[in-house]
C-alpha positions in Angstrom: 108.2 113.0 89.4 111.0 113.9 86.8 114.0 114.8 86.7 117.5 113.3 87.2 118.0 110.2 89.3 120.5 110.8 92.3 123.6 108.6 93.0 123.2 106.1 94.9 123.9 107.9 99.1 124.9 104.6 101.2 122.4 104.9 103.1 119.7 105.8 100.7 118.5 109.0 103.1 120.1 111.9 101.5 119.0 115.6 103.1 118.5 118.5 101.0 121.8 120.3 100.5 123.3 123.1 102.2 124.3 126.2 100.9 127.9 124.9 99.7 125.3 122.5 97.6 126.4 119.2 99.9 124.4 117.1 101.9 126.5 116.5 105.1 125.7 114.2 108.0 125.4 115.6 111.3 123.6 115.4 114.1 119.8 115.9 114.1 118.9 120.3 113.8 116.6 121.0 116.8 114.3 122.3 114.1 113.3 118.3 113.6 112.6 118.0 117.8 110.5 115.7 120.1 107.4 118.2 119.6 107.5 118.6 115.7 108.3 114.2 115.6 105.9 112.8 117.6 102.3 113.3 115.8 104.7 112.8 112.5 105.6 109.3 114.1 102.6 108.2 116.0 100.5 109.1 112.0 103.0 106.8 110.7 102.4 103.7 112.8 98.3 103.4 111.8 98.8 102.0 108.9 101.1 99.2 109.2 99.5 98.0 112.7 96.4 98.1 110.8 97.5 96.3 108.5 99.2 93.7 111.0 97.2 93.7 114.1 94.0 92.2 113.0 95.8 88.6 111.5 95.0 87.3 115.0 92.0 88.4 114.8 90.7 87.6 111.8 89.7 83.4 112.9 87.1 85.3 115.6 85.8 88.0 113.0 85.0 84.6 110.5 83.6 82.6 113.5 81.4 85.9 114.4 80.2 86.3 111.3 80.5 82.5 109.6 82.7 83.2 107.3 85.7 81.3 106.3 89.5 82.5 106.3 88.3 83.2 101.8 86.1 86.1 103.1 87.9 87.1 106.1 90.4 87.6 103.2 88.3 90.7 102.1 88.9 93.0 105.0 92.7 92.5 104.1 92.0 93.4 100.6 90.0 96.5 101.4 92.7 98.2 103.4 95.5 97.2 100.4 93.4 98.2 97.7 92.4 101.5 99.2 95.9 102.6 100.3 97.2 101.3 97.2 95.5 104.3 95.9 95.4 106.8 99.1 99.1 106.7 99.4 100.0 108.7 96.1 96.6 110.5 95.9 96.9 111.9 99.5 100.9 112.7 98.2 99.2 114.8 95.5 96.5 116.4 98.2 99.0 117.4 100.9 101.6 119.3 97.8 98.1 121.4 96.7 96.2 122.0 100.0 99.6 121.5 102.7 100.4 118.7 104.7 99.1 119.7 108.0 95.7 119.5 106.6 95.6 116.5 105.3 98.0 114.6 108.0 94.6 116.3 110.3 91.7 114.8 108.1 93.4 111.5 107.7 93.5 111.5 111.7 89.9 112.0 111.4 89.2 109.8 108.9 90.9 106.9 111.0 88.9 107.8 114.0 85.6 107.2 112.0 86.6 103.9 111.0 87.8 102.9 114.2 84.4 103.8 115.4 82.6 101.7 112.2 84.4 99.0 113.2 84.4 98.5 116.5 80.0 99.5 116.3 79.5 97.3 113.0 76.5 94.7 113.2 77.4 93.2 109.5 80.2 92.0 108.5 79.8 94.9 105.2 80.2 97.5 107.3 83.6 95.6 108.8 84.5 96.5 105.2 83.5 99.9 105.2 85.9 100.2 107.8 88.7 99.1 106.7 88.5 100.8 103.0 87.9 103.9 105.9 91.1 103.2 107.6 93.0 102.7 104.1 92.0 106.0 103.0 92.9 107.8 106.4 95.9 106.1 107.2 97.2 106.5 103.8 97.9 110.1 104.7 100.3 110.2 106.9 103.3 108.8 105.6 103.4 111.2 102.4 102.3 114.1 104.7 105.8 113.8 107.1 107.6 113.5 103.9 106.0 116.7 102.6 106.4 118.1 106.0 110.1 117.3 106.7 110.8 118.9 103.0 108.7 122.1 104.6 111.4 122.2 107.8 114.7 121.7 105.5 113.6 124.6 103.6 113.1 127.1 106.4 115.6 125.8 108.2 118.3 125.4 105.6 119.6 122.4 107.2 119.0 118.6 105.6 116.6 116.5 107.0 118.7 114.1 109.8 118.8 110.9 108.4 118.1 109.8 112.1 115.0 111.1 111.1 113.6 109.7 108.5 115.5 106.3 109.6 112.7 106.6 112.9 109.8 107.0 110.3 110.6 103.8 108.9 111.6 102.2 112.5 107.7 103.4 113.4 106.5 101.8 110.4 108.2 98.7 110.7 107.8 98.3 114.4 104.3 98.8 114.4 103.5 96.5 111.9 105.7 93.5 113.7 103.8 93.8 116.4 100.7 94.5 115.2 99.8 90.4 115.7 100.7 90.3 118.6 98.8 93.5 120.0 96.0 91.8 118.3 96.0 88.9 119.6 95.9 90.5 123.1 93.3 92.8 122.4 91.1 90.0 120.6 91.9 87.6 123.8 91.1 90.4 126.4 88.2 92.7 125.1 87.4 91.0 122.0 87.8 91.3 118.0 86.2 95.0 118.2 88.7 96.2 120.2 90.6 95.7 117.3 88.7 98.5 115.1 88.3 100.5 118.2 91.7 100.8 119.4 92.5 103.2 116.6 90.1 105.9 118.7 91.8 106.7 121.2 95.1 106.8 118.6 93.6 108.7 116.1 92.6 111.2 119.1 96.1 111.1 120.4 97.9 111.7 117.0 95.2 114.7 116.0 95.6 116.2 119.4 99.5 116.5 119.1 99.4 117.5 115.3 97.0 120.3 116.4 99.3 121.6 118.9 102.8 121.3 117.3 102.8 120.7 113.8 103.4 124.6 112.2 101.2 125.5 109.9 101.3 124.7 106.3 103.5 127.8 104.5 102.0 129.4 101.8 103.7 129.0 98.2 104.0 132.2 96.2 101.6 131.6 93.1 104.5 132.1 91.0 106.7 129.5 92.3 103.6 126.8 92.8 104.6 123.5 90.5 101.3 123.3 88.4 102.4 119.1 87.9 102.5 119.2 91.6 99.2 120.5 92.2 97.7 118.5 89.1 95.2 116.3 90.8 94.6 114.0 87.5 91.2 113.0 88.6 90.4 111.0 85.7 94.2 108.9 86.4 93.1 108.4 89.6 89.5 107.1 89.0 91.1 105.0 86.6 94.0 103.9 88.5 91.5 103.0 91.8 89.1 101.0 89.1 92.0 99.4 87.9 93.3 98.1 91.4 89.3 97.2 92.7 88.4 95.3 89.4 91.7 93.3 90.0 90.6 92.7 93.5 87.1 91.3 92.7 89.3 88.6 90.6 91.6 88.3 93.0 89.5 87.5 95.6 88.6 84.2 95.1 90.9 82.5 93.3 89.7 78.9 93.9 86.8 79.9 91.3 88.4 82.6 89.5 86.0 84.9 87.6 87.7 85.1 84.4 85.1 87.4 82.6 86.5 89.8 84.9 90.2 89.8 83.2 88.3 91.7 80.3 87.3 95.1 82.3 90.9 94.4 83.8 92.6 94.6 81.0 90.4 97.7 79.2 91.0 99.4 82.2 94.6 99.4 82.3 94.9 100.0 78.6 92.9 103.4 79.1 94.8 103.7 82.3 98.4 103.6 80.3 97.2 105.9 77.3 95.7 108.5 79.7 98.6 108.8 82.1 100.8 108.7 78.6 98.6 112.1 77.2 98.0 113.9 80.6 100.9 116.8 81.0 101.1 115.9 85.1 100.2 112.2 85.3 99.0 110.3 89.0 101.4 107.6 87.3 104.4 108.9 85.7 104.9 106.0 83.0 107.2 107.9 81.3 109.8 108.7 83.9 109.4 104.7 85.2 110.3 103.6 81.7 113.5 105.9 82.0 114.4 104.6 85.0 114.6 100.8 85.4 116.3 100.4 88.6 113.3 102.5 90.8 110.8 100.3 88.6 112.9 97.4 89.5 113.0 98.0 93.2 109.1 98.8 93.2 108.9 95.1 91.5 111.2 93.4 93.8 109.4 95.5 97.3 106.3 94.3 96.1 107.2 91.0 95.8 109.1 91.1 99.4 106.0 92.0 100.7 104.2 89.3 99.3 106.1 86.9 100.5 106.1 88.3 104.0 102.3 88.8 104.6 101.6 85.5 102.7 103.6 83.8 105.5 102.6 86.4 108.4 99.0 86.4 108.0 99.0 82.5 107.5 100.8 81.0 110.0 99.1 82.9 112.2 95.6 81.9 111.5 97.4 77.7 111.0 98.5 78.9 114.7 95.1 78.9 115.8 93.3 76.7 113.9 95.5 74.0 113.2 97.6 73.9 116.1 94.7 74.6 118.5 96.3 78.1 120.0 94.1 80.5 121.6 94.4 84.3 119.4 96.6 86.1 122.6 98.7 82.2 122.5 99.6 83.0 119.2 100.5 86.8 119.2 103.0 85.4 121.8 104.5 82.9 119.5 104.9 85.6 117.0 106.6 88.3 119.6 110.0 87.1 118.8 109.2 87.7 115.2 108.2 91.1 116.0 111.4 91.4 118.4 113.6 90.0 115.6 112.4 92.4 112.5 112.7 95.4 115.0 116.3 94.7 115.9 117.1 93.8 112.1 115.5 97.1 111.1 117.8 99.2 113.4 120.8 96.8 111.5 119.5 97.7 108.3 119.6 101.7 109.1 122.6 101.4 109.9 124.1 99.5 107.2 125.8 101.3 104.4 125.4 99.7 101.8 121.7 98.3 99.4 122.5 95.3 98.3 123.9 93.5 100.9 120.8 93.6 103.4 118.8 93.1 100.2 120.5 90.0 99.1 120.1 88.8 102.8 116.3 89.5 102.8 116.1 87.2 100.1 118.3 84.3 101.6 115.8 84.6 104.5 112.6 84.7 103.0 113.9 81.6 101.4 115.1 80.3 104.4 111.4 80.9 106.4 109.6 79.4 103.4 111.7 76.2 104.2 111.4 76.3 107.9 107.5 76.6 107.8 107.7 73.3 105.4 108.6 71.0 108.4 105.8 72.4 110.3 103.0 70.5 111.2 99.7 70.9 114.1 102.0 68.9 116.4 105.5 70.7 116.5 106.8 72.0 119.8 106.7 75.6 120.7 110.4 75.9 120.2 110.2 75.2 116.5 107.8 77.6 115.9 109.5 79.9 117.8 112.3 79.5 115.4 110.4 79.5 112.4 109.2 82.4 113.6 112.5 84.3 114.6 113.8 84.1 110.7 110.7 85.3 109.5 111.2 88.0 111.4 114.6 88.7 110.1 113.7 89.8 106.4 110.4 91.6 107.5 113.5 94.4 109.2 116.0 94.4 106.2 113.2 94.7 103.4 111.7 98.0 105.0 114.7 99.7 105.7 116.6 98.3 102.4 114.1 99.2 100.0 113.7 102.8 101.3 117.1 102.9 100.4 117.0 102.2 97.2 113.9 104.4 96.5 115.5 107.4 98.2 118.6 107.3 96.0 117.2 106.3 92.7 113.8 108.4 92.7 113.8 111.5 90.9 115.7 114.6 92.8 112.2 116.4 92.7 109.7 113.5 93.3 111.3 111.9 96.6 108.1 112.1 98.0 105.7 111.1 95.3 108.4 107.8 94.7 108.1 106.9 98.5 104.1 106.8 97.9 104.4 104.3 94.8 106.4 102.2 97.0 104.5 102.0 99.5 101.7 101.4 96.9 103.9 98.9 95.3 103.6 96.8 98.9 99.9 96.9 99.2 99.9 95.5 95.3 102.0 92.3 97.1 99.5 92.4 100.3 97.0 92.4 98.1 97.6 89.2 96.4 98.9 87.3 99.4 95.6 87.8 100.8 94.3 86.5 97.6 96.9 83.5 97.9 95.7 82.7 101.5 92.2 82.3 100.0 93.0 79.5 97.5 95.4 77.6 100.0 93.8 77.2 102.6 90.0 77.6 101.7 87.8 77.4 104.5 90.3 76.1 106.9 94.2 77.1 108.1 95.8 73.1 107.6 99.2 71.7 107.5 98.9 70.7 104.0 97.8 74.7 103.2 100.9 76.4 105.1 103.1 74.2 103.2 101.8 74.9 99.8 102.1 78.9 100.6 106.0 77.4 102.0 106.7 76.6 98.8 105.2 79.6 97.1 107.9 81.4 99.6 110.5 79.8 98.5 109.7 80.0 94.7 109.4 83.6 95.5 112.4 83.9 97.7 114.7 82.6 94.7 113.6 85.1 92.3 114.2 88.0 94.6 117.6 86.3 95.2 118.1 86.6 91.5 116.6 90.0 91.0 119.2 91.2 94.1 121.8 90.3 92.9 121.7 91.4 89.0 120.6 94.6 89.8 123.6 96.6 88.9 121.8 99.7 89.6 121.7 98.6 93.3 126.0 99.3 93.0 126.1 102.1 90.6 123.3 104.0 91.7 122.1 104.6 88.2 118.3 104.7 86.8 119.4 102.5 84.5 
């Protein structure tokens, strides 16, 4: 990743340029067709409906297992923490070995875990699963990136922005209604259908990836970026011990375990000075320095994401257990969330400016934090409904927004790479909203715990608000 930052392209989805050196916007090339889309769009809805679809579940998994909503917490974490990492490392893989192969393995990869999972007689091996399905899931988003870049250069046409605006439509719609396909799944067949449900999925995206994704072109050795095909092992060992360490403190934050904070903080040191001395760095520190409004956008997607699976993942599981709604009861209630962030989403694609959306995102997080406030385990369905319709509403601008920003202030070489970190950048806020979750609520979902994570939303929600709206990189389009 280095190299110029681009101005700002309204929509944040600029194509490669065409031989006059511009970047026109026309209609979608056959080259990018239903055959070459469809594994590149079903690969890209495992991760976030993993990542959503087992909230509903996650009461049963406790009750199965007797663990309370501070260990059910853990098989949130595992998936964050190991995506956090897969997303740029399986960037790196798929620019040395091709994308095809690695958008394949992570099929396979998934379809293992959804088999750990949906088999597992310990609640360990529910984690296995889920660090599984990080890891294989993790590979398909950087993979279509790679892969689209691959068809604009044989083609010589730009990628449609249609295109990549349904890669983030998958994404986003999947996760929205992830809780809600869990809780029918959990109410129908049971928790393991959960875990097993990726199968057939996994099946369905390596069958049609087999069949009509080409095959990875082969780069003349002289024209082969070495930083490209830099692995960095030893950046990447210490990056994932870094993000694990920080989970184990994470974890429980109700009895923190501070002697942890000291491998933390060693790690990251050696983490920083590596990265600093290594000629093609997993982290490029140097280029993030240089370029504060992609470093500011990372911060401010990270911390839209925490806000938004703090609030998802917890008034689900208050849903159940403090309102007394069965798991497929409570998917419903969050359907017109779901509904809501999908419809916003389309909105946001076609929006032309950043910070507008952005700005809004933040008025509504604010907005949701407030509105789950009044709630309590006796409020009629209606209000929830509503609470649940503006929650919905920022969960559509952030995704759409943020890729924005990333796709016109990244690097002119490293579009790819720069998607990765944000996407790592919103496991980082997963990751500690699951943390958060923990500590409020303890061993039981309770009015008094959704309204303390309320407030935490609309603490939150005000500093986004501010970051928004200061950004002037979010108008000029500068790195700056």
């Amino acid at each position: 990743m280095s190299g110029p930052s681009r101005s700002l392209d309204p929509a944040g989805l600029a194509g490669v340029p065409d031989a006059a050196g511009q970047a026109p916007d026309n209609a979608p090339h056959r080259a990018f067709g239903a055959r070459f889309m469809t594994p590149l769009l079903l690969g890209s809805l495992l991760n976030p409906v993993n990542s959503t679809m087992i909230a509903t579940a996650l009461v049963t998994i406790g009750r199965t297992f007797h663990v309370g909503p501070a260990g059910t917490a853990s098989l949130l974490s595992a998936m964050y923490v190991a995506s956090a990492v897969g997303q740029p490392l399986m960037g790196r893989l798929a620019d040395r070995i091709g994308p095809r192969r690695v958008f394949l393995a992570g099929a396979v990869a998934v379809c293992a875990a959804g088999l750990i999972g949906a088999l597992a007689p310990t609640f360990t091996l529910l984690i296995v699963s889920r660090v599984v399905l990080g890891l294989g899931t993790a590979a398909a988003y950087p993979a279509a990136m790679a892969m689209l870049r691959a068809e604009s250069r044989r083609t010589g046409r730009p990628t449609p922005r249609t295109v990549l605006g349904r890669l983030s439509l998958a994404a986003l719609a999947s996760a929205a209604l992830g809780p809600t396909l869990g809780g029918l799944l959990a109410a129908t067949a049971g928790w393991r259908a959960v875990f097993g449900i990726n199968v057939p999925l996994a099946v369905l995206t390596l069958g049609c990836g087999l069949a009509w994704l080409p095959r990875d072109e082969k780069i003349p050795r002289a024209d082969r970026d070495p930083a490209a095909s830099a692995l960095d092992p030893l950046g990447i060992a210490l990056f994932a011990g870094t993000l694990t360490t920080t989970m184990f403190f994470l974890r429980d934050l109700a009895h923190p375990q501070w002697p942890l904070l000291a491998p933390v903080a060693v790690l990251t040191a050696v983490l920083a000075w590596w990265q600093l001395r290594h000629p093609a760095p997993f982290l490029d520190l140097r280029m993030l320095a240089h370029n504060g409004g992609l470093l500011r956008t990372y911060l401010r997607h990270g911390l839209t994401y925490l806000v938004i699976y703090c609030v998802l993942y917890s008034f689900s599981q208050w849903l159940e257990e403090a309102h007394g709604y069965s798991s497929f009861h409570a998917g419903l209630i969050m359907l017109p969330m779901s509904g809501m962030a999908a419809f916003c989403a389309l909105a946001g694609a076609r929006t032309k400016g950043i910070r507008a959306p952005l700005t809004l995102t933040a008025v509504c997080l604010t907005a949701g934090g407030a509105a789950l406030l009044v709630l309590h385990g006796t409020s009629p369905p209606a209000l929830l409904l509503c609470a649940g319709v503006l929650i919905g509403i920022p969960q559509g601008l952030a995704s759409t927004g943020n890729q924005a920003a990333v796709y016109a202030q990244a690097p002119a070489d490293g579009v790819g790479a720069a998607a990765g970190l944000q996407r790592t950048a919103q496991y980082l806020g997963a990751l500690t909203a699951s943390s958060l979750i923990g500590l409020l609520y303890g061993q039981r979902a309770t009015d008094s715990g959704l309204h303390h994570i309320a407030l935490t939303g609309i603490a939150l929600g005000a500093v986004l608000f501010l970051l928004t709206v200061t950004d002037r990189a979010l108008r000029t389009g500068t790195g700056t």
